[in-house]
C-alpha positions in Angstrom: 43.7 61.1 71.9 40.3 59.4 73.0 38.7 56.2 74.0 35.5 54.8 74.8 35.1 54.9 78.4 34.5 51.1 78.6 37.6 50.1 76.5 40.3 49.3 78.4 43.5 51.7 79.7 47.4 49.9 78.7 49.8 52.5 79.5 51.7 54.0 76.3 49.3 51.6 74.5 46.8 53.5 72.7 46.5 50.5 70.0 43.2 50.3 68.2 40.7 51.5 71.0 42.2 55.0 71.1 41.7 57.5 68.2 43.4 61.0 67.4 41.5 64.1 67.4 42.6 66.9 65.3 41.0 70.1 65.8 39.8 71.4 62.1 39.9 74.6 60.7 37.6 76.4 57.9 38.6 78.7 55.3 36.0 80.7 53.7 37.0 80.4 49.9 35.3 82.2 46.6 35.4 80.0 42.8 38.1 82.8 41.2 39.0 80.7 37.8 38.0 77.3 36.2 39.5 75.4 33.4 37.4 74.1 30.3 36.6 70.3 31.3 38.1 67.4 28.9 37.1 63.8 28.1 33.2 63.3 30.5 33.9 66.9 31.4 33.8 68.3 28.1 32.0 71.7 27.6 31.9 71.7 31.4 34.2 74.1 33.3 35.8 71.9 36.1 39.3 72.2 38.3 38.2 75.5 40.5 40.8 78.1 41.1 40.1 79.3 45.2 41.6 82.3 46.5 40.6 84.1 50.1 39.9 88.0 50.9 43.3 89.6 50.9 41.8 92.3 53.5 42.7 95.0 50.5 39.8 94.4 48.7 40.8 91.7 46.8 41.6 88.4 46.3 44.9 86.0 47.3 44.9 82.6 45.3 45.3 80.0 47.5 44.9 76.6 45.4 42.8 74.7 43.3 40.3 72.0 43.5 40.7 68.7 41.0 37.3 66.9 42.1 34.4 67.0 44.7 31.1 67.2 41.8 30.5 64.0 40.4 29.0 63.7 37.3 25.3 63.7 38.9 26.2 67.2 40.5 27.6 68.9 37.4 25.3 67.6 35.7 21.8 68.9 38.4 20.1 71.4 36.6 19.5 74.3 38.8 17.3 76.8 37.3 14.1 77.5 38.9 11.0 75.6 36.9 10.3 78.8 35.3 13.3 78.9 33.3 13.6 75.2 32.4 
């Protein structure tokens, strides 16, 4: 828990001037599978399959994204100007 140091201390008050802080964690994750898109995802492969090294040379599968592109994003044409 945390506060600004010029909000005031209640004892076993925290109310609104205290916030939690979680400590966060990162997984590196590789794309192993993606399923065709439907409906403004159509012809677009969307819903991302993730798995992490299994330390054997392989990979475990550890879940799978629904969202995080918008359309803009799926739609951003990435090839160098050479190839457009």
């Amino acid at each position: 828990m945390a506060k600004a140091l010029d909000s005031p201390l209640y004892a076993r008050q925290p109310g609104k001037l205290w916030f939690k802080i979680k400590p966060a964690e990162t997984v590196d994750c590789v794309i192993v599978a993606a399923d065709r898109g439907s409906g403004r995802r159509r012809g677009w492969l969307s819903n991302y399959h993730l798995a992490v090294a299994d330390g054997a040379g392989g990979f475990a599968p550890v879940g799978k994204t629904f969202k995080g592109l918008t359309d803009k994003g799926v739609h951003r044409d990435d090839r160098p100007s050479s190839e457009s």
